[in-house]
N, CA, C and O atoms as CSV, one atom per row, in Angstrom:
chain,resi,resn,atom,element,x,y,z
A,1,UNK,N,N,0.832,-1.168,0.000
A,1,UNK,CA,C,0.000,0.000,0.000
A,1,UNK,C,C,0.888,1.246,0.000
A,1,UNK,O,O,1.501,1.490,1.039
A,2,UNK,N,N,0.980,1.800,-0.715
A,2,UNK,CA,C,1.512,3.510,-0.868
A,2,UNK,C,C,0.760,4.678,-0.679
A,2,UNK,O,O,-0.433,4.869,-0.915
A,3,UNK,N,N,1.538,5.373,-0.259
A,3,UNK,CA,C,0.959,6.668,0.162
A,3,UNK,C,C,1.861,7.531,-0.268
A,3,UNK,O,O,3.090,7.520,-0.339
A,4,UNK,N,N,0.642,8.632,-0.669
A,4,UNK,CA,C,0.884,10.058,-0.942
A,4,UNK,C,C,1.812,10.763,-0.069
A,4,UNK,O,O,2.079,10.246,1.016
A,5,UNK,N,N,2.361,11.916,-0.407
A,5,UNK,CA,C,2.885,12.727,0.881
A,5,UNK,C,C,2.860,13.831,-0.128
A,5,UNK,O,O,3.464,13.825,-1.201
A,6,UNK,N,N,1.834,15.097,0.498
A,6,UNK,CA,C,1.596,16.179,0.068
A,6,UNK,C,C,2.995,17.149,0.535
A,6,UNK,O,O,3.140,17.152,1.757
A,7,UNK,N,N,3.775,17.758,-0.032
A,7,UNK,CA,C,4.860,19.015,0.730
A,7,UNK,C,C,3.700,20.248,0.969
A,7,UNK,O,O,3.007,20.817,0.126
A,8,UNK,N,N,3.748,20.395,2.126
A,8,UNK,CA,C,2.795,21.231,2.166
A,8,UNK,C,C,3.512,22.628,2.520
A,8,UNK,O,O,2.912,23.675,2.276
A,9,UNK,N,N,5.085,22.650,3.226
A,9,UNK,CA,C,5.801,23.633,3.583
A,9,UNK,C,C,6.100,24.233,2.203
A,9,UNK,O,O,6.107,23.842,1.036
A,10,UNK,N,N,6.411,25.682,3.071
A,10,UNK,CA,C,6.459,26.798,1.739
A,10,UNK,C,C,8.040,27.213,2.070
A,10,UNK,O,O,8.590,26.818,3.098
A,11,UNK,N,N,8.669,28.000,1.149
A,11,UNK,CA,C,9.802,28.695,1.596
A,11,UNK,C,C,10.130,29.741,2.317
A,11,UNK,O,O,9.432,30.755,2.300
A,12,UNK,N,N,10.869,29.673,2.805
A,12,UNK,CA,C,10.599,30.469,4.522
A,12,UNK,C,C,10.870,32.324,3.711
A,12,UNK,O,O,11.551,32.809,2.807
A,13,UNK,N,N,10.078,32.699,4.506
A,13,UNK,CA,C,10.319,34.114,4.165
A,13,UNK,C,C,10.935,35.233,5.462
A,13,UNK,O,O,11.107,36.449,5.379
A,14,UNK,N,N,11.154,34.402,6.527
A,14,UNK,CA,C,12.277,35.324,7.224
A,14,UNK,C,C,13.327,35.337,7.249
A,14,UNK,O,O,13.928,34.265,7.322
A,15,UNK,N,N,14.171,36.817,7.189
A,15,UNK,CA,C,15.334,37.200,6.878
A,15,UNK,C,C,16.074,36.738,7.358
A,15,UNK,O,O,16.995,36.481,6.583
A,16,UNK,N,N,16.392,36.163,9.182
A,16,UNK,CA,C,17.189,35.607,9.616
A,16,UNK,C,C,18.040,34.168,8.457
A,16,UNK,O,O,19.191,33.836,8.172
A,17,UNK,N,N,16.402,33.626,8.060
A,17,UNK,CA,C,16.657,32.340,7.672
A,17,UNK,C,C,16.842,32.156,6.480
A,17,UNK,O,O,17.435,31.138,6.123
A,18,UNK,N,N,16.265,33.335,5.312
A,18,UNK,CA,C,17.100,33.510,4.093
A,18,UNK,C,C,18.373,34.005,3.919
A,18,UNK,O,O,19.005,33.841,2.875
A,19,UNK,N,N,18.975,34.875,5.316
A,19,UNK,CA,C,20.157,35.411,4.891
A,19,UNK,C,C,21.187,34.098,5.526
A,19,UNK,O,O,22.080,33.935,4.695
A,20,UNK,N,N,21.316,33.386,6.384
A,20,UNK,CA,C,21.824,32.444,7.253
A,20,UNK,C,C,22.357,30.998,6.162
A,20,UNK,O,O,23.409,30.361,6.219
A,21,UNK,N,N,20.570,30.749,4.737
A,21,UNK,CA,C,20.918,29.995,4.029
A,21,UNK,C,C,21.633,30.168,2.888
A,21,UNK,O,O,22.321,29.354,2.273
A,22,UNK,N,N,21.345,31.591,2.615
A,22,UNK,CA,C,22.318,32.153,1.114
A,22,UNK,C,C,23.450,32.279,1.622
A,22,UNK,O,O,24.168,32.584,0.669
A,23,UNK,N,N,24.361,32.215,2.960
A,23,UNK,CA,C,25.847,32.340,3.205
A,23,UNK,C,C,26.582,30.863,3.431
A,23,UNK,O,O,27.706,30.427,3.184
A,24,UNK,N,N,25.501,30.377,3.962
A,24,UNK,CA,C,26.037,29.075,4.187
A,24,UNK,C,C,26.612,28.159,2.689
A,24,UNK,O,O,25.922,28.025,1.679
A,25,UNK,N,N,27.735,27.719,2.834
A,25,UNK,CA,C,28.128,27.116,1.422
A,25,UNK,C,C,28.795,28.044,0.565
A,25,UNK,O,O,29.231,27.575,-0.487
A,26,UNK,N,N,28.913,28.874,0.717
A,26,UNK,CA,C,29.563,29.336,-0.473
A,26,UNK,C,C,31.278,29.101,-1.175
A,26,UNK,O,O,32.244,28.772,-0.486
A,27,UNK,N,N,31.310,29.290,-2.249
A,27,UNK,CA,C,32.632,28.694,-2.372
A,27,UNK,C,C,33.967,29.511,-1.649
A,27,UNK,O,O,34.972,28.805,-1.562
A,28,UNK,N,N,34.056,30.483,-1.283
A,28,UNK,CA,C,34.789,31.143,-1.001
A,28,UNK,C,C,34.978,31.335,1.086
A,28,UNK,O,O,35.852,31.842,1.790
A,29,UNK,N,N,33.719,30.659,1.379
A,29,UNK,CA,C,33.384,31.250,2.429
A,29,UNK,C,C,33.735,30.176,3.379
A,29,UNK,O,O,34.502,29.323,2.932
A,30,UNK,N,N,33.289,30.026,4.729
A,30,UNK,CA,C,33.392,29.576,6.032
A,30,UNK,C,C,32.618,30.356,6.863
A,30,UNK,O,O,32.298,31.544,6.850
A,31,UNK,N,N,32.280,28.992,7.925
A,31,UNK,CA,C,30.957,29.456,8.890
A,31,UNK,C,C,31.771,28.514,9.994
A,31,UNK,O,O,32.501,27.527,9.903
A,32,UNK,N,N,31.139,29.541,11.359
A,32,UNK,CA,C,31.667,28.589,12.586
A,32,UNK,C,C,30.115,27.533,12.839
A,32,UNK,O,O,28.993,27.772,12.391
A,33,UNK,N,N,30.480,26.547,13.555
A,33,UNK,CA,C,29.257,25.997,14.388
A,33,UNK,C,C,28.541,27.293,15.031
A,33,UNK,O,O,28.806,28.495,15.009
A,34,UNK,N,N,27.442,26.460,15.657
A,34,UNK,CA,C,26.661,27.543,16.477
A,34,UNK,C,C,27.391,27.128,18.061
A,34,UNK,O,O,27.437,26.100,18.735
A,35,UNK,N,N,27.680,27.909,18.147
A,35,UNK,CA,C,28.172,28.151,20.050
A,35,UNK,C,C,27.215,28.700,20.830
A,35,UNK,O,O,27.107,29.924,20.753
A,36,UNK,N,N,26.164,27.854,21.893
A,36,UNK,CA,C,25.422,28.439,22.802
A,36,UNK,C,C,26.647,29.275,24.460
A,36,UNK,O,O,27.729,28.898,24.911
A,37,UNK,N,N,26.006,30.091,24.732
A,37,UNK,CA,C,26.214,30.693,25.883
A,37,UNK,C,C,24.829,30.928,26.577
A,37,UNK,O,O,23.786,31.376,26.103
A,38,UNK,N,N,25.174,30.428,28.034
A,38,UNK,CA,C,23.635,30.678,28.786
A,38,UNK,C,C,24.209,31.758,30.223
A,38,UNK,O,O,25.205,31.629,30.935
A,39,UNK,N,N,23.110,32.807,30.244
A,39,UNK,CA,C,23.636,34.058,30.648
A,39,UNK,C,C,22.452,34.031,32.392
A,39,UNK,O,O,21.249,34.291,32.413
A,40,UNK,N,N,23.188,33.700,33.425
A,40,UNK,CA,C,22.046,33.311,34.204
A,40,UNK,C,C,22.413,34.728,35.107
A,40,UNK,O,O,23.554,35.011,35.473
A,41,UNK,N,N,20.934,35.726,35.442
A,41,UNK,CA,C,21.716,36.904,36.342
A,41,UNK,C,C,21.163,36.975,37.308
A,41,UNK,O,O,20.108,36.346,37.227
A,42,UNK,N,N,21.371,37.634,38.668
A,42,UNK,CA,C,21.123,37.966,40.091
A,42,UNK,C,C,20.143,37.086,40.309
A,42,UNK,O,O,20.269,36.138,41.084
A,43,UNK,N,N,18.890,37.382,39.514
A,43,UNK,CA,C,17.522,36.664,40.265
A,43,UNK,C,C,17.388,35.078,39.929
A,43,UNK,O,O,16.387,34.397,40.149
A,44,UNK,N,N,18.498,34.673,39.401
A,44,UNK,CA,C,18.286,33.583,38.550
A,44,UNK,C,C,17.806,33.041,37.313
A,44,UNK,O,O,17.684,31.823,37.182
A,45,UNK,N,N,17.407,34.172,36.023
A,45,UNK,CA,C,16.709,34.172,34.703
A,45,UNK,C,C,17.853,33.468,33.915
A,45,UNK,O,O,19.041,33.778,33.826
A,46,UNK,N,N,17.355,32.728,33.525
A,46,UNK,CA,C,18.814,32.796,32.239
A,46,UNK,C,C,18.542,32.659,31.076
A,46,UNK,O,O,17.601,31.928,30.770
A,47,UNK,N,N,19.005,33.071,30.474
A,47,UNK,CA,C,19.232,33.663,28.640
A,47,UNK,C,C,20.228,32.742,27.870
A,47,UNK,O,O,21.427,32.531,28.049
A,48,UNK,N,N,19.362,32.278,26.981
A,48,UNK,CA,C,20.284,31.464,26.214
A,48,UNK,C,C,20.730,32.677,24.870
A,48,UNK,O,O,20.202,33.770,24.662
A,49,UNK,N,N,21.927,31.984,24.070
A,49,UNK,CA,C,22.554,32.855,23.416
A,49,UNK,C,C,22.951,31.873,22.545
A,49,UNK,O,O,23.918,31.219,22.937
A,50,UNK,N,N,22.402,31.519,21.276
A,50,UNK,CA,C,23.254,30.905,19.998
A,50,UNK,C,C,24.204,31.659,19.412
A,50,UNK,O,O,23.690,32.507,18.683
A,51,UNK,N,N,25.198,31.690,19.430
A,51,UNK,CA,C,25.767,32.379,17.945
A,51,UNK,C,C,26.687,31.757,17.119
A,51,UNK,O,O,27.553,30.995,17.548
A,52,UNK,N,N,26.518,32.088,15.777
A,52,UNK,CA,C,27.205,31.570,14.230
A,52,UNK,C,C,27.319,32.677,13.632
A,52,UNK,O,O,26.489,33.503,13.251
A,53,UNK,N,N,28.824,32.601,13.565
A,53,UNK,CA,C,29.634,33.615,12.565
A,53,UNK,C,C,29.496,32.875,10.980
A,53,UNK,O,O,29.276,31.689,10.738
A,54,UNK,N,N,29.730,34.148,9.891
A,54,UNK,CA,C,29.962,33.311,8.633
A,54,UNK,C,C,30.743,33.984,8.207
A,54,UNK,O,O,30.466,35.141,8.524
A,55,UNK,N,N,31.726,33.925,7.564
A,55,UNK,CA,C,32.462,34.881,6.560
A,55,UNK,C,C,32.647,34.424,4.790
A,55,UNK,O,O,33.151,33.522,4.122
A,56,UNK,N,N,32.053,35.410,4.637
A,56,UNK,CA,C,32.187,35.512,2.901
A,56,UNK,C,C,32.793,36.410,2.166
A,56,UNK,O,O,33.355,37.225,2.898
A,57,UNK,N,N,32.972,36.691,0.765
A,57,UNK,CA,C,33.803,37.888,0.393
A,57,UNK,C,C,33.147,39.266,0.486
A,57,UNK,O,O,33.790,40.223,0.055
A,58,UNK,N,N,32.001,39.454,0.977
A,58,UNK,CA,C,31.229,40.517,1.136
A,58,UNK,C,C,31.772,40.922,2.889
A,58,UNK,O,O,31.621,42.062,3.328
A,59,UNK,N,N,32.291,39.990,3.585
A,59,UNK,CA,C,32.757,40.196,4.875
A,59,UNK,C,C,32.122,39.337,5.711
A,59,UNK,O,O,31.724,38.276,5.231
A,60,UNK,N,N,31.867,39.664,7.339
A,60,UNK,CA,C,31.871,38.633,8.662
A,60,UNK,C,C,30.409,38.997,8.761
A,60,UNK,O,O,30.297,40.223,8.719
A,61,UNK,N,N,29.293,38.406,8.871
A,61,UNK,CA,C,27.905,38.278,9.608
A,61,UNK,C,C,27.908,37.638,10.879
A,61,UNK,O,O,28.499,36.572,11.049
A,62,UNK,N,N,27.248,38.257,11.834
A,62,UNK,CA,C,27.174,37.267,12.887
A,62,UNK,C,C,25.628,36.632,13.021
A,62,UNK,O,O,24.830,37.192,12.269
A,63,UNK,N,N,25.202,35.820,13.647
A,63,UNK,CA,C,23.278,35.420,13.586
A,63,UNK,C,C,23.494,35.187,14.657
A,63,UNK,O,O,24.292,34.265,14.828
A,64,UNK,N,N,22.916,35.877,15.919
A,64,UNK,CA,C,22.530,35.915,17.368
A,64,UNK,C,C,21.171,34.895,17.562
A,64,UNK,O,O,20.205,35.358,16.955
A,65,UNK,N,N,20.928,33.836,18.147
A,65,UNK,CA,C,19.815,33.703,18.648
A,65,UNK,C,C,19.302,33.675,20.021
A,65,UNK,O,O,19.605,32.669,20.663
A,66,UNK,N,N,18.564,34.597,20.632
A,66,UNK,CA,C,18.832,34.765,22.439
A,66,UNK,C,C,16.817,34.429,22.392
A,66,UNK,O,O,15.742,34.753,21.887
A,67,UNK,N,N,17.612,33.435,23.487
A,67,UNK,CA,C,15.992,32.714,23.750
A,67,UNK,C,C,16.145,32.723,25.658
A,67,UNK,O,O,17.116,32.597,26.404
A,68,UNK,N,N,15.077,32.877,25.835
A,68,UNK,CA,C,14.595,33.419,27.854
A,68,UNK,C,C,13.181,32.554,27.605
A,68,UNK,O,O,12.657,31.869,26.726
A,69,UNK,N,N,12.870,33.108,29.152
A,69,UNK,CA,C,11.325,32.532,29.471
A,69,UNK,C,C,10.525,33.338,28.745
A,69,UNK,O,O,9.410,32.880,28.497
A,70,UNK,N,N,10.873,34.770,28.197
A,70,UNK,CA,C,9.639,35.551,27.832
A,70,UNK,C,C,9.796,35.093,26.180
A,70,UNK,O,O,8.838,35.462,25.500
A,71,UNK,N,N,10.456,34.631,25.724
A,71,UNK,CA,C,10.297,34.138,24.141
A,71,UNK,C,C,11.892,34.008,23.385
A,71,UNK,O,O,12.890,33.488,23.884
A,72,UNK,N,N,11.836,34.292,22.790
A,72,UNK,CA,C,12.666,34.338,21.572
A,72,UNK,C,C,13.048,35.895,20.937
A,72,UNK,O,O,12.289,36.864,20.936
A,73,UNK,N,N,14.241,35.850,20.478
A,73,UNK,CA,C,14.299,36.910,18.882
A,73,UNK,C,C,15.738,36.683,18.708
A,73,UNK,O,O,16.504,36.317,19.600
A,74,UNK,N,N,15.996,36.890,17.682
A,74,UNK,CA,C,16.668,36.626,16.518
A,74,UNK,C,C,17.575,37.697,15.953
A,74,UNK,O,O,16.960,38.763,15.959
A,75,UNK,N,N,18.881,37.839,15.434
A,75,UNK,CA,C,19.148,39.302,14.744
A,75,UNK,C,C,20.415,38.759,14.508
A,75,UNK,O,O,21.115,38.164,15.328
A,76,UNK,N,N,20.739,39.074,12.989
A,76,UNK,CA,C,21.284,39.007,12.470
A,76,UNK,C,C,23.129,40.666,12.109
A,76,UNK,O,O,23.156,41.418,11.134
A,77,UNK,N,N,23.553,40.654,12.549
A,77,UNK,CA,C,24.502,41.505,12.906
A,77,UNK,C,C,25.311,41.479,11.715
A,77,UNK,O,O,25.880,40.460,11.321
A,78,UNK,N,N,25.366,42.663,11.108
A,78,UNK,CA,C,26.359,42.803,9.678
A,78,UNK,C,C,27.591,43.165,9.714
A,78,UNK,O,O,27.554,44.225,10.339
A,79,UNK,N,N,28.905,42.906,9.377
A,79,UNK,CA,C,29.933,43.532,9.241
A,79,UNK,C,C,30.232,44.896,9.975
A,79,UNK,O,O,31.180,45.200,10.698
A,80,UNK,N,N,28.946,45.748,9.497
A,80,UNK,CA,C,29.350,47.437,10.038
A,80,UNK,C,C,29.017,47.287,11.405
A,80,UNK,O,O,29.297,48.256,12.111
A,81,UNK,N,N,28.311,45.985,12.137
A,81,UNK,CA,C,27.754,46.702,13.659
A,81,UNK,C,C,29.019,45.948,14.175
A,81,UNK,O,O,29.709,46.435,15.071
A,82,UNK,N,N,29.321,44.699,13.569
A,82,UNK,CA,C,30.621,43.974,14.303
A,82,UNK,C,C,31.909,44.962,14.533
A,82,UNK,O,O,32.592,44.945,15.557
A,83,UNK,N,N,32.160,45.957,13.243
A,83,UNK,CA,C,32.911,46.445,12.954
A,83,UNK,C,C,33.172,47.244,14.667
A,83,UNK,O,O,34.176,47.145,15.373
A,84,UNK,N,N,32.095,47.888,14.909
A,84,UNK,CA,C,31.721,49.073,15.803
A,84,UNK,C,C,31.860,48.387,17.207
A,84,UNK,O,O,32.017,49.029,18.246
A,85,UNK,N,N,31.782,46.957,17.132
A,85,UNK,CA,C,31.905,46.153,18.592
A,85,UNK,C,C,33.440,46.178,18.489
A,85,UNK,O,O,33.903,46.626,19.538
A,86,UNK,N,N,34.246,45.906,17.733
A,86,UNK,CA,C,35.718,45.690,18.084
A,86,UNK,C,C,36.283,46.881,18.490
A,86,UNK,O,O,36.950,47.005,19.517
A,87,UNK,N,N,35.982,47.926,17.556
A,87,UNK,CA,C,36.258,49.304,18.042
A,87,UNK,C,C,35.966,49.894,19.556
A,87,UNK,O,O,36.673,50.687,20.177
A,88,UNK,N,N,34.984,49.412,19.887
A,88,UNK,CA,C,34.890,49.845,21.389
A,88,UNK,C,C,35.025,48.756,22.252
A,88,UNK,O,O,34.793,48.918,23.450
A,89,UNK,N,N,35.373,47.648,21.806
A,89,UNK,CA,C,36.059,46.982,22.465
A,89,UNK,C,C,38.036,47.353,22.791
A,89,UNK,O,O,38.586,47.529,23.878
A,90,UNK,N,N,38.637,47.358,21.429
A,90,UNK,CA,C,39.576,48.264,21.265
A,90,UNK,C,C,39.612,49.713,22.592
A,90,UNK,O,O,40.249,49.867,23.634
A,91,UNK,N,N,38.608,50.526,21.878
A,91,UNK,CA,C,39.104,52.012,23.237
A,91,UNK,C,C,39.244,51.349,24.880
A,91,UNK,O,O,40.141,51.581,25.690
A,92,UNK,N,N,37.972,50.410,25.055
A,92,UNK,CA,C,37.683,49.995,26.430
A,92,UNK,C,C,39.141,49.734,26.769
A,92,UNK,O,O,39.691,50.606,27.442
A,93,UNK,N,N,39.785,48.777,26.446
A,93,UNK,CA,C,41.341,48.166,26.434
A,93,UNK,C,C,42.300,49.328,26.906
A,93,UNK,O,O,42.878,49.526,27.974
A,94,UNK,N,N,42.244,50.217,25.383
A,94,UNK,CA,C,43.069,51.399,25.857
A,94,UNK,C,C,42.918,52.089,27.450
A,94,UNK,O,O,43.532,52.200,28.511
A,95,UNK,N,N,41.892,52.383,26.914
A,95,UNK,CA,C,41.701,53.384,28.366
A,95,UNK,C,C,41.826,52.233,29.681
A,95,UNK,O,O,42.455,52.746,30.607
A,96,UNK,N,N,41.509,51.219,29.897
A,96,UNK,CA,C,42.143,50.441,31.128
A,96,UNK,C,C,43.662,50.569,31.048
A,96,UNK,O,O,44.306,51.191,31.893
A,97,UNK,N,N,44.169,50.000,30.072
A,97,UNK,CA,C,45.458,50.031,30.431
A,97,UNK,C,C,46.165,51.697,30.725
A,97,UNK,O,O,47.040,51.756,31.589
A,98,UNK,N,N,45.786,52.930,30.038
A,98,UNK,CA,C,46.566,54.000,30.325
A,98,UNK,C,C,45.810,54.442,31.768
A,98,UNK,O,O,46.332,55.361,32.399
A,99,UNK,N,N,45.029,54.035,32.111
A,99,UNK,CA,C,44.461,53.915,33.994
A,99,UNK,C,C,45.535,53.035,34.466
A,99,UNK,O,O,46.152,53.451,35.446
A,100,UNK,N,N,45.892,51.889,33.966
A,100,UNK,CA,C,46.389,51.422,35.141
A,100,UNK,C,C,48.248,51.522,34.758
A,100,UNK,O,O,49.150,51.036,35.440
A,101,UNK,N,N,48.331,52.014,33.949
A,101,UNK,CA,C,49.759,52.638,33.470
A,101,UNK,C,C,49.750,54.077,34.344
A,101,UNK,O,O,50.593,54.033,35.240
A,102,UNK,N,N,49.231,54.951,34.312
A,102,UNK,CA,C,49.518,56.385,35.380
A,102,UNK,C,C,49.174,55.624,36.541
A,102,UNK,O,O,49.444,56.527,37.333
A,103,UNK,N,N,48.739,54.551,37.388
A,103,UNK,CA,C,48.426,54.302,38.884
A,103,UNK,C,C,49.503,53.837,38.952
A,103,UNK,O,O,50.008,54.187,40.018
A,104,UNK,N,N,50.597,52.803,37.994
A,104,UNK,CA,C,51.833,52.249,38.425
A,104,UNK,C,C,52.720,53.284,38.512
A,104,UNK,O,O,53.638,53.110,39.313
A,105,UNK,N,N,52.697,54.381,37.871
A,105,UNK,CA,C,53.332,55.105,37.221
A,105,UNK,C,C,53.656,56.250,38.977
A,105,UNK,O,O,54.607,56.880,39.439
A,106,UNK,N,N,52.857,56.086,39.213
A,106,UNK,CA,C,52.710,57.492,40.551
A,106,UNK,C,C,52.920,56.325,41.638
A,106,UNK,O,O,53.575,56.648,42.629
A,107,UNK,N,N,52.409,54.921,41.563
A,107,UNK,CA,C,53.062,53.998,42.729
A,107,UNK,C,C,54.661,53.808,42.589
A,107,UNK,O,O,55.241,53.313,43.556
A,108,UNK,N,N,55.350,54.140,41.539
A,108,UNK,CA,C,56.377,53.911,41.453
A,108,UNK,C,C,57.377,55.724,41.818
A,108,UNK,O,O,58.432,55.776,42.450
A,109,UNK,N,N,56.663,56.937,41.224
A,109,UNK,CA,C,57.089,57.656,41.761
A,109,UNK,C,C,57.052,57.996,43.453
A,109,UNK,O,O,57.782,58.773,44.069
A,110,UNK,N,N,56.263,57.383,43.825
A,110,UNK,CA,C,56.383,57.615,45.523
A,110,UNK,C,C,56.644,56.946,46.040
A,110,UNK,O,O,56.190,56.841,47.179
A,111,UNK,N,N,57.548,56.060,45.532
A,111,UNK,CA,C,58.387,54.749,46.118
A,111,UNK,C,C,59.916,54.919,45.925
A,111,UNK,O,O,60.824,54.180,46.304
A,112,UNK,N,N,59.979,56.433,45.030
A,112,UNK,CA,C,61.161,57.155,44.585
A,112,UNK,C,C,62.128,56.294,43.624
A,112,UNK,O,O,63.331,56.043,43.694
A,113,UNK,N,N,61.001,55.896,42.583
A,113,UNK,CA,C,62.093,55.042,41.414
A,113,UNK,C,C,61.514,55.538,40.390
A,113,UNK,O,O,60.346,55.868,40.183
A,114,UNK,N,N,62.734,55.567,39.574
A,114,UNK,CA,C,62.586,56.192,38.161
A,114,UNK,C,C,61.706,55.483,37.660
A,114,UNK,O,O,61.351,54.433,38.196
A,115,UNK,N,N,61.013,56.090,36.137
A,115,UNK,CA,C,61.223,55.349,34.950
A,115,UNK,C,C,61.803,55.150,34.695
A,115,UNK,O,O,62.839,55.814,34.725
A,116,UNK,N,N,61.630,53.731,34.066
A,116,UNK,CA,C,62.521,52.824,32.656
A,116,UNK,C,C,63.486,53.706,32.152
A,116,UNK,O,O,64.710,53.714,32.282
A,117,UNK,N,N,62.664,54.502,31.509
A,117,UNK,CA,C,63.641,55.348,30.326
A,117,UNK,C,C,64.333,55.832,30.808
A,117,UNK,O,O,65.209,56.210,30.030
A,118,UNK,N,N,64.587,56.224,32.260
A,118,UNK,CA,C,65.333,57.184,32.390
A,118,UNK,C,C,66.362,56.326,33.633
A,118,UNK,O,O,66.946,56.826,34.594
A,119,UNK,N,N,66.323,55.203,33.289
A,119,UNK,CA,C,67.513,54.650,34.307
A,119,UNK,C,C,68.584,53.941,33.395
A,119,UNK,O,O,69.320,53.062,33.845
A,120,UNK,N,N,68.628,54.354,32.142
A,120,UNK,CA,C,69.718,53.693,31.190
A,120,UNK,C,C,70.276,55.061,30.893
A,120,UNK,O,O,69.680,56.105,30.628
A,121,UNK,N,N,71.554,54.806,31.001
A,121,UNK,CA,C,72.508,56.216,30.430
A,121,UNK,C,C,72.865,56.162,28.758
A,121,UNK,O,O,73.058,55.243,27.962
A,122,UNK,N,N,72.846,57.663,28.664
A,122,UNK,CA,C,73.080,57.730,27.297
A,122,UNK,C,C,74.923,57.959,26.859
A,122,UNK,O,O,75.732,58.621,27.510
A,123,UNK,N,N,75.181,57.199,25.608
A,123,UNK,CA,C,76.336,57.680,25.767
A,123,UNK,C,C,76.861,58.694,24.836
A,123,UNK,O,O,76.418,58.876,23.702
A,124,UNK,N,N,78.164,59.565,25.567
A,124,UNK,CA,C,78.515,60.713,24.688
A,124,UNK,C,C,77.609,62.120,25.532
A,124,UNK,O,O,77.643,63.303,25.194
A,125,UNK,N,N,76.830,61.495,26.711
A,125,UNK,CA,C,76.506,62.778,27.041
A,125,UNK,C,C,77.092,62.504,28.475
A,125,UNK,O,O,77.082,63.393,29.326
């Protein structure tokens, strides 16, 4: 006895999932796995966090998926917002380290020791 099987699914029309399938595969390209992170805070909620990078010759996409008790959503992150995360990831860096470069800097002057630079002699002078 055989049976029918109607396809009754249609092609998906959200962006997450058309842009996620047009990167995937390409000849030029590479995609990481999806890496969950689960984000549990003070009261105990926790937030799940998928993410999959892809890179193609158009550049790096990231696809976030953050799922909680109150639902789901989805977002897809382009090159220019990644761009803008490294960058202020970048200043954050800076500015810690030139904080904690002037705190060594004044713990070391009131401990009455030079700088570096200035405990090597020059010669000819």
């Amino acid at each position: 006895m055989e049976r029918e099987h109607k396809a009754t699914a249609s092609l998906t029309k959200d962006p997450f999932d058309l842009t996620l399938s047009s990167m995937i595969g390409l000849p030029n390209g590479a995609h990481t796995q999806p890496s969950v992170v689960q984000h549990i805070d003070f009261y105990g909620n926790t937030t799940s966090y998928m993410i999959q990078t892809v890179r193609t010759d158009e550049g790096v996409t990231s696809f976030v998926t953050q799922v909680s008790a109150q639902g789901s959503a989805r977002y897809v992150l382009p090159q220019s917002v990644l761009a803008v995360l490294d960058r202020q990831r970048d200043s954050l860096t800076t500015k810690i380290r030139r904080r904690h470069g002037k705190r060594i800097a004044e713990e070391r002057k009131a401990a009455g020791l030079k700088p570096g630079f200035m405990n090597t002699k020059r010669k000819g002078r």
